[in-house]
Structure formats: C-alpha cells, structure tokens
N, CA, C and O of each residue as an XYZ file, in Angstrom:
776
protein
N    -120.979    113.293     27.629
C    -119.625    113.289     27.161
C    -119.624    113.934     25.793
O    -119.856    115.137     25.669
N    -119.346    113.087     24.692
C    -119.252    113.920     23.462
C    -119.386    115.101     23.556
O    -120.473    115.675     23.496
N    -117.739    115.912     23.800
C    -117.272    116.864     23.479
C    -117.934    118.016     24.224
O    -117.711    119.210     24.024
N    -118.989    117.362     25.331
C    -119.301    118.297     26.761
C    -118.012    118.613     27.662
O    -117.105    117.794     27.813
N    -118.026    119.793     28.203
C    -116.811    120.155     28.805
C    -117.683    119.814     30.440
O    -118.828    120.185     30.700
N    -116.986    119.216     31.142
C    -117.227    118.948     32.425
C    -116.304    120.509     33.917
O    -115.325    121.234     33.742
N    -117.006    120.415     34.844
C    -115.837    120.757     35.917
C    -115.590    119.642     36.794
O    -116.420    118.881     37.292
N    -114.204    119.647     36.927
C    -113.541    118.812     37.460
C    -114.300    118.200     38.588
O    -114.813    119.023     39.346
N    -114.514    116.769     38.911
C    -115.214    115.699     39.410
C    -114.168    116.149     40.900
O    -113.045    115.684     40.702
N    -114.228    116.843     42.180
C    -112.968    116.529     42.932
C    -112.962    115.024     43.776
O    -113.814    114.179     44.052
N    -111.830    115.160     43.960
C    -111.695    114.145     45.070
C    -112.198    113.883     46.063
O    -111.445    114.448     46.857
N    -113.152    113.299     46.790
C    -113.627    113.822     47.532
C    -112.923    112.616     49.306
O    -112.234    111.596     49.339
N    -113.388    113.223     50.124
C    -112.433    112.296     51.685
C    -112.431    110.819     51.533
O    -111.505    110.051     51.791
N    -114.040    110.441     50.905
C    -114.286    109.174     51.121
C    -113.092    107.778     49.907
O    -112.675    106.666     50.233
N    -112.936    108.465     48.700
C    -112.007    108.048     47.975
C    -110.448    107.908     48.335
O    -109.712    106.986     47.984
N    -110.060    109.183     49.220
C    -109.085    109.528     49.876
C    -109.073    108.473     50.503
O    -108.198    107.699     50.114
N    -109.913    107.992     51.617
C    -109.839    107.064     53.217
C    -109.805    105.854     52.369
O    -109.019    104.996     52.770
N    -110.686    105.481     50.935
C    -110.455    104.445     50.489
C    -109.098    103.588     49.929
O    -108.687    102.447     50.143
N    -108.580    104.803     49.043
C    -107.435    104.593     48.746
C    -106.149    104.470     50.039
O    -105.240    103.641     50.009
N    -106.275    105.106     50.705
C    -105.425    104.442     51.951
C    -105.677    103.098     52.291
O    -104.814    102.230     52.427
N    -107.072    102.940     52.444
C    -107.454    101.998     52.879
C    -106.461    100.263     52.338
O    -106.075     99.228     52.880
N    -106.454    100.921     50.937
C    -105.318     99.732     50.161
C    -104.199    100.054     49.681
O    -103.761     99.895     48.542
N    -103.658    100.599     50.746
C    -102.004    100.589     50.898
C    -101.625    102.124     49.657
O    -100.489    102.276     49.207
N    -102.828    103.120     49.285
C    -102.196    104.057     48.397
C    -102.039    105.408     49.247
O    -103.000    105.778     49.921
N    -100.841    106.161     49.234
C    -101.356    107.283     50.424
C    -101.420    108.287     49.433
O    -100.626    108.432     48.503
N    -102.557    109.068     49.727
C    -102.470    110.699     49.226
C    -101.682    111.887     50.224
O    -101.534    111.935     51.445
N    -101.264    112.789     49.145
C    -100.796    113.933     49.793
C    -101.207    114.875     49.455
O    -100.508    114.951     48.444
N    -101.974    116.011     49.411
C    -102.412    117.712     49.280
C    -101.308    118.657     49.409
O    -100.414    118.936     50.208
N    -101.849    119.104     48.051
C    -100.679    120.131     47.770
C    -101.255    121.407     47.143
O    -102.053    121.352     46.208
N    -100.897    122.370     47.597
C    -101.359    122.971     46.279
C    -100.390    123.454     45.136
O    -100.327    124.558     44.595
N     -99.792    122.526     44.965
C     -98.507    123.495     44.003
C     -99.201    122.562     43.034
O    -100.166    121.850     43.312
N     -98.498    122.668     41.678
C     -98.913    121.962     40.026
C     -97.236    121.468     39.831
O     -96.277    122.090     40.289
N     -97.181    120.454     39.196
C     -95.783    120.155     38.827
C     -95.316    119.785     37.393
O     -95.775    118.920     36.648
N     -94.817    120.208     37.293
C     -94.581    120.771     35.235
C     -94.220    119.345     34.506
O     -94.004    119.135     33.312
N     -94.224    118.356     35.710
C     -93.852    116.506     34.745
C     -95.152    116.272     34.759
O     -95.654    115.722     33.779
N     -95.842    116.593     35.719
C     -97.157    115.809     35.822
C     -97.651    115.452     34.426
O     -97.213    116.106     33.480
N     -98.665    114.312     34.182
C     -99.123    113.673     33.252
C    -100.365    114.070     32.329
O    -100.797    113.941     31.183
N    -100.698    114.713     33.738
C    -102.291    115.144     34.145
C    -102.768    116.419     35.168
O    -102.379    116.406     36.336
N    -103.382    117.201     34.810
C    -103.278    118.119     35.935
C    -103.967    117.892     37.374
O    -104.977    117.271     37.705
N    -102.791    118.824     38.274
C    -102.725    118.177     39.922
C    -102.497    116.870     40.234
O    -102.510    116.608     41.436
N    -102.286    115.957     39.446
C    -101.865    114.728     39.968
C    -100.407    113.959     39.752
O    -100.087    113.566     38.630
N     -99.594    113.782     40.845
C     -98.381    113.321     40.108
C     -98.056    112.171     40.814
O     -98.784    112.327     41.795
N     -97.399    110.997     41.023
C     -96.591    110.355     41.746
C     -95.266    110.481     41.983
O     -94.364    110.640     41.160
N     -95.188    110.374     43.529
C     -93.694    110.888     43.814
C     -92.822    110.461     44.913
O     -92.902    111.162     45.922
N     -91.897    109.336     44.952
C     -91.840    108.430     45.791
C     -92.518    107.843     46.766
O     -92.306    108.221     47.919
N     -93.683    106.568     46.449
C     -94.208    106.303     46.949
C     -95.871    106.720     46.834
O     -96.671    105.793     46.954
N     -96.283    107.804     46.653
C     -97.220    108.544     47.047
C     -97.680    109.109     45.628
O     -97.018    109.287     44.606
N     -99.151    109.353     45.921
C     -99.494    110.126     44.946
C     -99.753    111.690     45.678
O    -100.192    111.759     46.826
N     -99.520    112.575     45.098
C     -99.394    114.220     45.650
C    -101.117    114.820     44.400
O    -101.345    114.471     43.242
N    -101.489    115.242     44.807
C    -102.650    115.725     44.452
C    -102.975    117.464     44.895
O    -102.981    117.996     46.005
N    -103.196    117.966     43.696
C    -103.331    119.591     43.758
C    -105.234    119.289     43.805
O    -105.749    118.806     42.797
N    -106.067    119.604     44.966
C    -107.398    119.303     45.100
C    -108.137    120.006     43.903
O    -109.012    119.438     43.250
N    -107.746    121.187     43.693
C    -108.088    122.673     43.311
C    -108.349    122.414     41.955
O    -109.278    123.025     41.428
N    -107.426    121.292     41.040
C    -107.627    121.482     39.977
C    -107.660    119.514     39.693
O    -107.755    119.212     38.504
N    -107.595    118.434     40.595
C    -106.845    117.391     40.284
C    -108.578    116.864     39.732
O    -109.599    117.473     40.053
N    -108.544    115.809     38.995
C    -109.911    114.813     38.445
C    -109.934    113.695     39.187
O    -108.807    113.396     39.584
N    -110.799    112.950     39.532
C    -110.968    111.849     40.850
C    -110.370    110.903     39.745
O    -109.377    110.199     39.926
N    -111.066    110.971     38.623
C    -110.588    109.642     37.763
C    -109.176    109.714     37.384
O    -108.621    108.615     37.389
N    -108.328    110.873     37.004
C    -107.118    111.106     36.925
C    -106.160    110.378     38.392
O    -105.244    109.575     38.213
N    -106.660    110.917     39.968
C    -106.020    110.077     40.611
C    -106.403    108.756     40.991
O    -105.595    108.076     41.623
N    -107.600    108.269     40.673
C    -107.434    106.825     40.579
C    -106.590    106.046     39.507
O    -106.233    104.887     39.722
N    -106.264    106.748     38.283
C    -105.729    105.880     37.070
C    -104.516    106.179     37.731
O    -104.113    105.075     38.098
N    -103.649    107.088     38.119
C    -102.515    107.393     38.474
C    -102.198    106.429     40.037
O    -101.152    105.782     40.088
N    -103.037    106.409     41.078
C    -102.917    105.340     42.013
C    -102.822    103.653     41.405
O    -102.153    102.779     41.957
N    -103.632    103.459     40.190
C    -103.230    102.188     39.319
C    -101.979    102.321     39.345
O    -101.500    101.689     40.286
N    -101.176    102.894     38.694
C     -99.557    102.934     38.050
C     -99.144    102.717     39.452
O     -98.477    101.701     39.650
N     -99.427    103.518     40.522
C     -98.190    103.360     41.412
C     -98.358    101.899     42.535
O     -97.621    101.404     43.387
N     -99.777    101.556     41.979
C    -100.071     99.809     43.036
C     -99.354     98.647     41.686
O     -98.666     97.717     42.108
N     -99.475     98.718     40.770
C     -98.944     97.914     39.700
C     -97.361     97.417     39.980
O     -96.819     96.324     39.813
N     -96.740     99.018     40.602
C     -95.372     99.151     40.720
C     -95.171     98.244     41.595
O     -95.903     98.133     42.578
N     -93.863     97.245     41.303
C     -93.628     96.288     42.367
C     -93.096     97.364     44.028
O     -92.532     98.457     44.088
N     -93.545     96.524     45.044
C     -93.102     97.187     46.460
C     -91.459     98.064     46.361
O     -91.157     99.249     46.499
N     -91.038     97.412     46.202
C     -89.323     97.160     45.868
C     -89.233     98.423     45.403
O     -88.193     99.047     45.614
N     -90.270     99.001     44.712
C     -89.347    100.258     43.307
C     -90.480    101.185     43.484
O     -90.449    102.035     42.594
N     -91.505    101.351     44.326
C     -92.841    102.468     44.578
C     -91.857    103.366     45.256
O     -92.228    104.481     44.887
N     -90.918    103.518     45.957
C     -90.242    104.625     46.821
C     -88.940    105.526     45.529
O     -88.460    106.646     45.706
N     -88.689    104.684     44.438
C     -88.107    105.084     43.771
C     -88.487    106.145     42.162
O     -87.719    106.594     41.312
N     -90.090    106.235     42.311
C     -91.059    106.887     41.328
C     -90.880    108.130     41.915
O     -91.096    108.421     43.091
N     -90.422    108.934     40.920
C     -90.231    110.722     40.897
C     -91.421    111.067     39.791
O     -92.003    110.407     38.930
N     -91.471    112.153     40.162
C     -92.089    113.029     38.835
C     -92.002    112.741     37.712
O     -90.837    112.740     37.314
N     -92.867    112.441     36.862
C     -92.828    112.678     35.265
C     -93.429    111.427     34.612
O     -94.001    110.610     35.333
N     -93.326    111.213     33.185
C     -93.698    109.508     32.655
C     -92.881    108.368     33.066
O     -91.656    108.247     33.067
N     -93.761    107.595     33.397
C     -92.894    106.249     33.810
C     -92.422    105.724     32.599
O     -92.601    106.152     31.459
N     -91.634    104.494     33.086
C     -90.617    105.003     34.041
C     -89.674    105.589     34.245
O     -88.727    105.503     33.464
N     -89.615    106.459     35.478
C     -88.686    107.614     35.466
C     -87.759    107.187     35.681
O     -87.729    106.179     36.387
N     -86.454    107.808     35.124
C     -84.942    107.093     35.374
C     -84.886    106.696     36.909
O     -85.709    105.793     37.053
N     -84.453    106.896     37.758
C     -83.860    105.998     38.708
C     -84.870    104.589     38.731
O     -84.325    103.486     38.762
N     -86.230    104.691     38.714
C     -87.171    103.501     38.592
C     -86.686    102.637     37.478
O     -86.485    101.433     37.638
N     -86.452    103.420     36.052
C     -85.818    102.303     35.267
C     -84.753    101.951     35.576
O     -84.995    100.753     35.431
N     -83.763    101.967     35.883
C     -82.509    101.628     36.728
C     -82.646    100.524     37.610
O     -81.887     99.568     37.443
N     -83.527    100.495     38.563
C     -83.463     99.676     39.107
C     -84.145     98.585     38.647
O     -83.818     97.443     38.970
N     -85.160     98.854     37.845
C     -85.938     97.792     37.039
C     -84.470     96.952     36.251
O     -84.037     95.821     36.470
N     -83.969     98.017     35.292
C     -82.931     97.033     34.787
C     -82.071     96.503     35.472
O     -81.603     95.547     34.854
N     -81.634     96.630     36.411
C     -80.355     95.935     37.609
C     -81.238     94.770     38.211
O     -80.806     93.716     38.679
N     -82.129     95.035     38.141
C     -83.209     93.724     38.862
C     -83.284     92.404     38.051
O     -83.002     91.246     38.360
N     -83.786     92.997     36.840
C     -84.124     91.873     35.870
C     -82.728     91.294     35.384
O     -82.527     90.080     35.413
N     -81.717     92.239     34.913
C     -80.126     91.648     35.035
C     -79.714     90.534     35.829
O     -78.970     89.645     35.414
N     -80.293     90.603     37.181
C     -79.737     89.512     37.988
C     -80.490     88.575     38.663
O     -80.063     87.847     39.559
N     -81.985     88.605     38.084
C     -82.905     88.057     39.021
C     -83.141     87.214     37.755
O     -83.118     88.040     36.843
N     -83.407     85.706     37.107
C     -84.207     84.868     36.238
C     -85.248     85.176     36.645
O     -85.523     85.315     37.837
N     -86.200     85.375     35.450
C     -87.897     85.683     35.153
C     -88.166     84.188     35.438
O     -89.351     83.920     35.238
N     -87.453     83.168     35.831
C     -88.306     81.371     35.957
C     -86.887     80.649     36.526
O     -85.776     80.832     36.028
N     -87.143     79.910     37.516
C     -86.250     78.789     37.768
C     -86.332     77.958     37.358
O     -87.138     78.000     36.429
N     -85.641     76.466     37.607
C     -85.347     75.687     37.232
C     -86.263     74.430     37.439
O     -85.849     73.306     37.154
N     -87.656     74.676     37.997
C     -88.887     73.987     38.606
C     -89.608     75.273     37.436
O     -90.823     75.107     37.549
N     -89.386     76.320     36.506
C     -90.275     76.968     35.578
C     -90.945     77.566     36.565
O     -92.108     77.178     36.457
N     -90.826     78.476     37.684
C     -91.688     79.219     38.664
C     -90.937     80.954     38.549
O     -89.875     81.563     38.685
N     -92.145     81.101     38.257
C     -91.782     82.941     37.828
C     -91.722     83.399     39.369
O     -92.402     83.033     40.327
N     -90.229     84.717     39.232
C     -89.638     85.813     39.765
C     -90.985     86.137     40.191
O     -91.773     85.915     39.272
N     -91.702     86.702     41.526
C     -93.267     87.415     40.988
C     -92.434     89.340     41.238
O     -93.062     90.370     40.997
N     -91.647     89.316     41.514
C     -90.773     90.533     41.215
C     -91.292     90.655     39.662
O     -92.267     91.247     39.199
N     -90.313     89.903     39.059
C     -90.384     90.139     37.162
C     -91.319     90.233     36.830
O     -91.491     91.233     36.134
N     -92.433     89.419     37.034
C     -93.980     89.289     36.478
C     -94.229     90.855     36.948
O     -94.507     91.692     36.090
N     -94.136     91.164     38.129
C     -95.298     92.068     37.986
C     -94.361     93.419     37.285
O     -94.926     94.242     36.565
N     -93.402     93.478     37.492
C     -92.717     94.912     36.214
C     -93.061     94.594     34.847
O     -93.238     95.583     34.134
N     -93.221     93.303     34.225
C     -94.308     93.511     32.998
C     -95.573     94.088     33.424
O     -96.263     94.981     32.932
N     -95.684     93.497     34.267
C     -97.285     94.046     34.276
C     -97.854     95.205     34.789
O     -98.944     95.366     35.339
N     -96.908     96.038     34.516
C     -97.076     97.373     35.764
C     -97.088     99.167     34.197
O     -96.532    100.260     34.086
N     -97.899     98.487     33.567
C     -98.054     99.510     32.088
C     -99.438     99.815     32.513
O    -100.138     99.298     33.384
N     -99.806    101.423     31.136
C    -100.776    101.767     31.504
C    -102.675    100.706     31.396
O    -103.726    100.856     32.019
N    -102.256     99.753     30.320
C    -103.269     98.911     30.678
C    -103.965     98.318     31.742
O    -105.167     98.107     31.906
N    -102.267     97.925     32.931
C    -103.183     97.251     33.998
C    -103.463     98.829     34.716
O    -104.160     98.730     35.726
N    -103.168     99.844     34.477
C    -103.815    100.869     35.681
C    -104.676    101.274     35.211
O    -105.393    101.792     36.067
N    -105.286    101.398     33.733
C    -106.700    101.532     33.427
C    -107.853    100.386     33.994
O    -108.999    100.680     34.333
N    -107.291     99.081     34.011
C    -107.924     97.972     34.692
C    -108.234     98.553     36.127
O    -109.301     98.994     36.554
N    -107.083     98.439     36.718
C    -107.325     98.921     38.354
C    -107.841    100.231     38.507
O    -108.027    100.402     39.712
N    -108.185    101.317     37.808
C    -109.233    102.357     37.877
C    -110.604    101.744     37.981
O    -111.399    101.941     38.900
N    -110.804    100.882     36.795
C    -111.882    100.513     36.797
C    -112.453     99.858     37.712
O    -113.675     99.878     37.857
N    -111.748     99.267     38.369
C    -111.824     98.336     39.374
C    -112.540     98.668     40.973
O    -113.369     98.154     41.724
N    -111.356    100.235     40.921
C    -111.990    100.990     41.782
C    -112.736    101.915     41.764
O    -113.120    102.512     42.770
N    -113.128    102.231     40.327
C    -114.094    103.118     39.959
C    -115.679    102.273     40.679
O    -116.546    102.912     41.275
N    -115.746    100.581     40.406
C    -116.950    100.306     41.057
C    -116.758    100.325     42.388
O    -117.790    100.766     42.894
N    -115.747    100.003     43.424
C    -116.004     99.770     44.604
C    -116.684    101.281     44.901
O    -117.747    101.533     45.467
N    -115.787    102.107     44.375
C    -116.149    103.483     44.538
C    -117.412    104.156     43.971
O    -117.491    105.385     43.990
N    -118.537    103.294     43.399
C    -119.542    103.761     42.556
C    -119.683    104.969     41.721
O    -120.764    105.536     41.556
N    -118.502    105.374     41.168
C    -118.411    105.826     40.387
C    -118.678    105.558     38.714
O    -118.411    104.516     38.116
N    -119.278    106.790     38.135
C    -119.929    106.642     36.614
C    -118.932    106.491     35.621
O    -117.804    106.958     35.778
N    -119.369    105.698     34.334
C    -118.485    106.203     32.942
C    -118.587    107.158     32.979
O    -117.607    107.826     32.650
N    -119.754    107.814     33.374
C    -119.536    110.020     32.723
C    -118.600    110.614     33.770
O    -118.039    111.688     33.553
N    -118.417    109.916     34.928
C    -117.219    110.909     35.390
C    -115.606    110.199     35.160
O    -114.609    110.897     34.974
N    -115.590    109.076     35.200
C    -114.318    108.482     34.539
C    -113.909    108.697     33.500
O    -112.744    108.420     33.212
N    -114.950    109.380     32.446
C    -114.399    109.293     31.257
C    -115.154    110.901     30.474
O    -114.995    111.228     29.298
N    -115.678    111.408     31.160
C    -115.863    113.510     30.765
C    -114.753    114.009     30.315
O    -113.602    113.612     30.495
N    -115.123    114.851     29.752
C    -114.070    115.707     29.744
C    -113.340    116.631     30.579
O    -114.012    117.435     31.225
N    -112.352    116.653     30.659
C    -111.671    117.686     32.058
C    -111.874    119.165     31.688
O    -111.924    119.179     30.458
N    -111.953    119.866     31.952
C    -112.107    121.341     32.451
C    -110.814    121.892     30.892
O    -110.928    122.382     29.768
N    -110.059    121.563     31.506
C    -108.773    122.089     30.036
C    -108.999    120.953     28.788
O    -108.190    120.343     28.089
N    -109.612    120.955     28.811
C    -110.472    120.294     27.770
C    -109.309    118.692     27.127
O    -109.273    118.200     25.999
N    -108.789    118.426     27.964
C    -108.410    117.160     28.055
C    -109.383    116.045     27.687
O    -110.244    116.028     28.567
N    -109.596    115.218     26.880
C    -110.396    113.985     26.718
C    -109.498    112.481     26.968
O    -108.962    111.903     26.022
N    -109.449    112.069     28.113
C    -109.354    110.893     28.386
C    -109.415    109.632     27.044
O    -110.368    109.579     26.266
N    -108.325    108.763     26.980
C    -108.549    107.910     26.162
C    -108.895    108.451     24.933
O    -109.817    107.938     24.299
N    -108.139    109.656     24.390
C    -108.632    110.000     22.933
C    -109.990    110.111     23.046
O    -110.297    110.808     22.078
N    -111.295    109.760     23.831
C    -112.260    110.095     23.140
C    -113.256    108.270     23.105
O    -114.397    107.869     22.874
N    -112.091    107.771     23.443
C    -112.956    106.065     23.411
C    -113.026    105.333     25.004
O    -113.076    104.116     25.178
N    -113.017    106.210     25.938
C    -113.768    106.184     26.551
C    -114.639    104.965     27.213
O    -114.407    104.131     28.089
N    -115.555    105.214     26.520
C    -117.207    104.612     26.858
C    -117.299    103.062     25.861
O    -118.294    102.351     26.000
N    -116.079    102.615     24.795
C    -116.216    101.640     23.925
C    -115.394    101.168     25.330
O    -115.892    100.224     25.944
N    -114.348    101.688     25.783
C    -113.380    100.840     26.672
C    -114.277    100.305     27.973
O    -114.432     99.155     28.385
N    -114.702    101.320     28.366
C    -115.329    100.717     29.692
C    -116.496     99.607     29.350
O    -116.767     98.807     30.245
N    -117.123     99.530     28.231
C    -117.516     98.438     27.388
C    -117.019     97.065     27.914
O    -117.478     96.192     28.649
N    -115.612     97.307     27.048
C    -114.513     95.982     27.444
C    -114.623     95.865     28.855
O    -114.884     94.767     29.345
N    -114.482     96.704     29.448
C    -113.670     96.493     30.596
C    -115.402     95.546     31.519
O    -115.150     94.896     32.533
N    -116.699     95.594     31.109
C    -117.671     95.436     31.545
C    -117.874     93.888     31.109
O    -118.515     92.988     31.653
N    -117.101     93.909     29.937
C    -117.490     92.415     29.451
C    -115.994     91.573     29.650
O    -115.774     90.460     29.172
N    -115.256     92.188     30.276
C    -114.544     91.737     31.064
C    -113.166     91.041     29.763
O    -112.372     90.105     29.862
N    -113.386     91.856     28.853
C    -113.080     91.795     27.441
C    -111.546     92.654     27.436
O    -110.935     92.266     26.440
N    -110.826     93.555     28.109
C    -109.898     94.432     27.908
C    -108.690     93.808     28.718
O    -108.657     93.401     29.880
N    -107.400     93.877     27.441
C    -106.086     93.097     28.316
C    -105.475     93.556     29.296
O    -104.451     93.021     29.720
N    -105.932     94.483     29.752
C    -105.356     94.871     30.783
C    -105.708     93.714     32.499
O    -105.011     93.346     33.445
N    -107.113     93.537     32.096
C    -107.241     92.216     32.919
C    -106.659     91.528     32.893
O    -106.328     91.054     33.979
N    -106.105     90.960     31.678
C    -105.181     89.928     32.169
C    -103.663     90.277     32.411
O    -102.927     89.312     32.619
N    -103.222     91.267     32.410
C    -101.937     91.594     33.084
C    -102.501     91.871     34.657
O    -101.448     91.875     35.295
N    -103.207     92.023     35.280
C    -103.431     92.053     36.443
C    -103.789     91.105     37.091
O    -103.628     91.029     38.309
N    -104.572     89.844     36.072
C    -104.419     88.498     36.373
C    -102.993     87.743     36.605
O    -102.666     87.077     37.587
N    -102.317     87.998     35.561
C    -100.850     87.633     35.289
C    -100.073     87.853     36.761
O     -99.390     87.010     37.343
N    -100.434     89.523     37.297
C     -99.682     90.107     38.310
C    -100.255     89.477     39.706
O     -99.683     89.497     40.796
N    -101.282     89.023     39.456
C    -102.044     88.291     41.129
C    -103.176     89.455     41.538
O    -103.600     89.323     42.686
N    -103.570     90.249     40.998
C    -104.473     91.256     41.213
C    -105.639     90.450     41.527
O    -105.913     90.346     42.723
N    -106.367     89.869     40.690
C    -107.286     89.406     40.265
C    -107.405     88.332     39.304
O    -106.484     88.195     38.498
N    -108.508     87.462     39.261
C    -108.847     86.490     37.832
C    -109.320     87.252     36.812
O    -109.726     88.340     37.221
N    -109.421     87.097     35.656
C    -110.695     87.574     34.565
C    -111.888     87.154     35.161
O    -112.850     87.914     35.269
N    -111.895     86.023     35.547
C    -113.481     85.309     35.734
C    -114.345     86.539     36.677
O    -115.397     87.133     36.442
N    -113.300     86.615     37.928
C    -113.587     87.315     39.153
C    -114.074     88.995     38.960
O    -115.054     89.550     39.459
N    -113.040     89.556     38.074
C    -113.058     90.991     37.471
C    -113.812     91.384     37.727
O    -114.599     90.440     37.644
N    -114.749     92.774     38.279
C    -114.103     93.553     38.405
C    -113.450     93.291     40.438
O    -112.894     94.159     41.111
N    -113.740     92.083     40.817
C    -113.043     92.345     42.535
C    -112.014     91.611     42.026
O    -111.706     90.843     41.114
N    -111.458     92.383     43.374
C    -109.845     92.368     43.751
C    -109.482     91.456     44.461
O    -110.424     91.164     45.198
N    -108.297     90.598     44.725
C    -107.778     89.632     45.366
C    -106.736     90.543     46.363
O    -106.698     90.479     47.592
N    -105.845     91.468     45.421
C    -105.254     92.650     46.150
C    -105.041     93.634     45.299
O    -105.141     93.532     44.076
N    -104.724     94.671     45.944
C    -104.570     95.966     45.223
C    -103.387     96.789     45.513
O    -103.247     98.005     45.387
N    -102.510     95.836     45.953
C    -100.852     96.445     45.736
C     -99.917     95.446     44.983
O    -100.011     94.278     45.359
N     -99.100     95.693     44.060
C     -98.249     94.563     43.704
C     -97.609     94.566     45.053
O     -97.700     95.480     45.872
N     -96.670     92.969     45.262
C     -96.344     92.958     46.158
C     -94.458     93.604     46.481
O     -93.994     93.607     47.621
C-alpha cells in the first residue's frame, strides 16, 4: 500500500454468486455513470450495476454494504449518486413522520432503527464482514485504485485494525440494526436489513 498504485482487484463470478447469494443482485454494464461514488460502481434501484472493466471488488462490496443497510421498504427507491438520493430521502422522511421510533411497551420501529443505521460506517462494517467470508486481503480492500484513488484517506490498515479488534462503531450500528453482535463480529446473523 503506501502510496503503491495497484490494478484494479476485478470482480471476480465467485463474489458475484456470493453476493446474490445474500439477497444483493449485480448487474454488468459497461457504461460509467457521472453520480457514481466510485468508479464502475453505482447503486440503482435495488441493485448494484457494475462497469467490470474498470469497477474494484472492494469498491462493490462497500457499495453492496449501503444498499443491504438500506431498509427493504426504500432499496427499490436508490438512484444514482450520494445517499441519500432524493426520492430515498423522501421517503425516509414521510416514514419517520408517521411511524414512532418506540411504542408505548418502549419497542423500536425496526423500520427506524435500521435508517439510522444504514450510514457509511455500518457499510464499511459489512465490507469487512464480507471481505472475510470472501477471504479477501487488507492489501486488496484497502490499495490503491488504478486512478489513484486511496480508500479511507489513506487509514486504511489502522481501520481494519479496529475492525479486527472488533473495536470500530460501525459494529455497533449493525448490532443496533440486527446484523450481527459485537461479540459475534465478524459473522453475520443476516445480511439484508429487513
């Protein structure tokens, strides 16, 4: 790492079949889309769309985080660009408007819970998460991309640290969301909000 330029890690079938495997679908494209976050990778109702040619495996796993975080309810309503994208915030706010975050027995909405919990922390968590099922390295989660993009500013390898000592809050928003325990970290209980 340090400031080595990598070529892009691709995607390869078996990540593909995996990520289906838990409710994320990929799509192949070859076009690039000018919201994207990251190059070749975007989410777009429902789906993540992936340009093979140029996309980073770790780019669409962090980006499949964001869109499993997303409650069921509002994954068909994610367009192009930074979350959340207007119609997604829209409905986020019309939701929380009329839905109480706790009743009257103090039992959380798990709607509400998990739209807190659906930021880029818990999808760096859930990369990581599937970065092991997927035996994947810190040096390819966290290299440098080809356009000389550096992931995480550059901290990287202190984060996946945390994330090893089971030390980074993003665990516990995914605890919070029903993902997982801290104790349990890095396995999964599930890997879609519901």
């Amino acid at each position: 790492m340090g400031g080595q330029k990598t070529v892009p890690v691709k995607l390869d079938d078996r990540t593909v079949e995996w990520l289906a495997s838990v409710g994320v679908e990929v799509e192949f494209t070859q076009e690039e889309h000018p919201d994207s976050f990251v190059p070749g990778v975007w989410l777009d109702h429902g789906k993540i769309l992936v340009n093979r040619e140029v996309a980073h495996v770790s780019d669409v796993l962090h980006e499949s985080g964001h869109l499993a975080c997303i409650p069921g309810i509002f994954r068909e309503l994610v367009e192009p660009g930074s979350l959340p994208t207007p119609k997604l915030q829209a409905a986020i706010e019309e939701y929380m408007g009329t839905h109480p975050f706790m009743d009257e027995q103090m039992r959380e909405d798990p709607v509400c819970r998990a739209i807190l919990q659906m930021g880029d922390c818990e999808a760096t968590a859930w990369e990581y998460a599937a970065s092991k099922v997927l035996g994947l390295s810190v040096e390819v989660l966290f290299s440098e991309r080809a356009n000389g993009f550096v992931p995480y500013d550059g901290q990287g390898p202190s984060l996946w640290e945390n994330l090893d000592a089971n030390a980074y809050f993003g665990i516990n928003g995914l605890q919070a969301a029903g993902f997982c325990t801290v104790r349990e970290f890095p396995k999964m209980r599930r890997w879609l909000a519901p």
